[in-house]
C-alpha positions in Angstrom: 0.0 0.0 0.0 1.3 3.6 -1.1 1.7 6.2 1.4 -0.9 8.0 -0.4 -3.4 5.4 0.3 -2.7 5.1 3.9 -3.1 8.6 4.5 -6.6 8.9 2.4 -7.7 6.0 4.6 -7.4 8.4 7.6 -9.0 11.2 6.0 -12.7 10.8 4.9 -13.8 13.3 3.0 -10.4 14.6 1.9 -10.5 17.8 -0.2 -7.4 19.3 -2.0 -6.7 23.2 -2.1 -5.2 25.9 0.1 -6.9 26.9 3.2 -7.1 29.8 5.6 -6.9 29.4 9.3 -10.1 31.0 11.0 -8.2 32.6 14.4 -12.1 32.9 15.4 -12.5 29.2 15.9 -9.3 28.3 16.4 -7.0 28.5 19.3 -2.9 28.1 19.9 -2.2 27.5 23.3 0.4 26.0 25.8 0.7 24.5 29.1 3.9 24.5 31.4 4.6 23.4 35.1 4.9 25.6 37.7 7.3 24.3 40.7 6.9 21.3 39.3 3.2 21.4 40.8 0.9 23.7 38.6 0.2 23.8 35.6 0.0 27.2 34.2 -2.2 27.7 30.9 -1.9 30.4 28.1 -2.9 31.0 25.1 -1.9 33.4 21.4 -4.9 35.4 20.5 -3.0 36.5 17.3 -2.0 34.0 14.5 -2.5 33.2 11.2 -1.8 30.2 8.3 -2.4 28.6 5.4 -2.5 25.0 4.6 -2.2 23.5 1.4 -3.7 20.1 0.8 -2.6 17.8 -2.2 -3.7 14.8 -4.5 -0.9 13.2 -2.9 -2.2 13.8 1.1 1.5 13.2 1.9 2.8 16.3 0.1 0.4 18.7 1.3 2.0 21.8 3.9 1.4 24.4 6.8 2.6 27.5 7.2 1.8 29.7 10.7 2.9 32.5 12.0 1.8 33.8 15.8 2.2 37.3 17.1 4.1 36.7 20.2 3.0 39.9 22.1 -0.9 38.3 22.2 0.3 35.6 25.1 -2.4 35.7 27.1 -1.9 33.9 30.7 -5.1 35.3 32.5 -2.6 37.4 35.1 -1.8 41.1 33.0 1.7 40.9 35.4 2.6 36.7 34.3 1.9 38.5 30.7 4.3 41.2 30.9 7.2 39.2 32.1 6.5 36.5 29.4 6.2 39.2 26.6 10.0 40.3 28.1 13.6 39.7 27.6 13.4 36.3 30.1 11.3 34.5 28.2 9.4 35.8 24.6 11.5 38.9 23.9 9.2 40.2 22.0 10.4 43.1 21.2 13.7 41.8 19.1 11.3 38.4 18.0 7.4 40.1 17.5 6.6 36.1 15.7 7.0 32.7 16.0 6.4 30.4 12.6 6.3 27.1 11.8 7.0 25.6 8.5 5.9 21.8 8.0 8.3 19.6 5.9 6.2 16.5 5.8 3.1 14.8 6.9 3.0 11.5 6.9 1.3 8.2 8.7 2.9 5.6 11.9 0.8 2.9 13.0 -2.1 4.4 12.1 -1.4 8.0 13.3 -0.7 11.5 11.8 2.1 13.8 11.8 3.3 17.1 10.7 6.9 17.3 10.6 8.1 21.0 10.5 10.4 23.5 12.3 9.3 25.7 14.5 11.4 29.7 14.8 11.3 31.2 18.3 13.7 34.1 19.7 15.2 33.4 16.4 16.0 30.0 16.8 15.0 27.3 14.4 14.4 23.1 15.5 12.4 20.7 14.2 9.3 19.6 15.9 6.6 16.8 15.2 2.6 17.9 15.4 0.6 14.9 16.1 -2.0 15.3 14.4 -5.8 14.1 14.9 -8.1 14.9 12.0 -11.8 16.5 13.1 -13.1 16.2 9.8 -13.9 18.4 5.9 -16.9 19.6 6.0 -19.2 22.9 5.0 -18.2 26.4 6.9 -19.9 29.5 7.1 -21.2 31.0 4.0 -21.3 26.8 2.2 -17.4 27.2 1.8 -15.7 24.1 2.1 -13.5 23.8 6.1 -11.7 21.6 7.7 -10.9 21.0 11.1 -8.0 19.5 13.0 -6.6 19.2 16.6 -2.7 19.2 16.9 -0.2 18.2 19.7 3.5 18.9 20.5 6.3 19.1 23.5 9.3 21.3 23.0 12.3 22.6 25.7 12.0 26.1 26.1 16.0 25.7 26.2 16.3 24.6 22.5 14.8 28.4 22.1 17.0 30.1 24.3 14.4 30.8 26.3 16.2 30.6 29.8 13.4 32.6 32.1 16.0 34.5 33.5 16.0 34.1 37.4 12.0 32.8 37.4 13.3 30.1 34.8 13.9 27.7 37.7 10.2 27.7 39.0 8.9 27.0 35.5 9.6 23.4 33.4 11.9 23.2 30.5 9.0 21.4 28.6 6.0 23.2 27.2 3.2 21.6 26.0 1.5 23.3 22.4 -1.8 22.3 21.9 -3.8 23.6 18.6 -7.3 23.8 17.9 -8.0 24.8 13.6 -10.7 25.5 11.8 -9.4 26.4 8.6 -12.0 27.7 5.4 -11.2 26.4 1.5 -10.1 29.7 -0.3 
């Protein structure tokens, strides 16, 4: 079985063409430990994307790009510190992309395969990736809909904290939420 065929198996209703991401219905957010005990949860309120599906499933991409000043902890202080030098540096890195290089099928599971640029610094990273379905949007445009999962190290980034580094986890958890409409 081709790799094509494996991935169309996953993907009922498949539709090719480029799509937009709807920030409205769609979210990009993170979790991270706090002393080891909490977990803090946060969110980007500005993003955008395009994906580009394919007749070949495999050789379809994602392009993103997040504002990094629209972190949004829920505590206006947490936000300030995060938007700063310590951790987001925001002012010398105002976005964070991601660029996929593959998609492709293990054991019966999706991934994205792309690399990920925060504070400037560019690593790979794998989405796991669980389809929600094509369908009809708003206004009878074709959407599509997708939930997406990955763990980096804030060190990889060069995102040290600063002196509050030690209180918060090396690993953050991304979660995404898309709904993207068919252009």
């Amino acid at each position: 079985m081709t790799a094509s065929a494996d991935l169309s198996a996953l993907l009922p209703g498949y539709t090719t063409g480029t799509w937009t991401i709807d920030p409205v219905h769609s979210e990009v957010a993170f979790t991270v430990r706090h002393l080891g005990i909490a977990k803090v949860r946060g969110r980007f309120d500005t993003f955008e994307g395009t994906l580009t599906t394919t007749d070949a499933p495999e050789a379809s991409s994602v392009i993103a790009t997040i504002d990094t000043a629209s972190v949004s902890t829920g505590n206006a202080q947490r936000d300030e510190h995060v938007r700063g030098e310590d951790f987001l540096h925001v002012e010398a890195h105002p976005a964070m992309t991601f660029a996929s290089t593959g998609v492709r099928v293990e054991d019966g599971e999706g991934f994205i395969d792309g690399e990920l640029t925060l504070r400037g610094v560019t690593r790979p990273v794998t989405l796991a990736v669980e389809l929600n379905g094509f369908g009809t949007g708003m206004g009878g445009k074709p959407a599509v809909g997708f939930s997406a999962t990955t763990e980096i190290s804030r060190a990889d980034f060069g995102v040290t904290g600063g002196a509050a580094g030690a209180a918060v986890s090396d690993k953050i958890k991304i979660t995404l939420d898309v709904e993207a409409n068919q252009n």
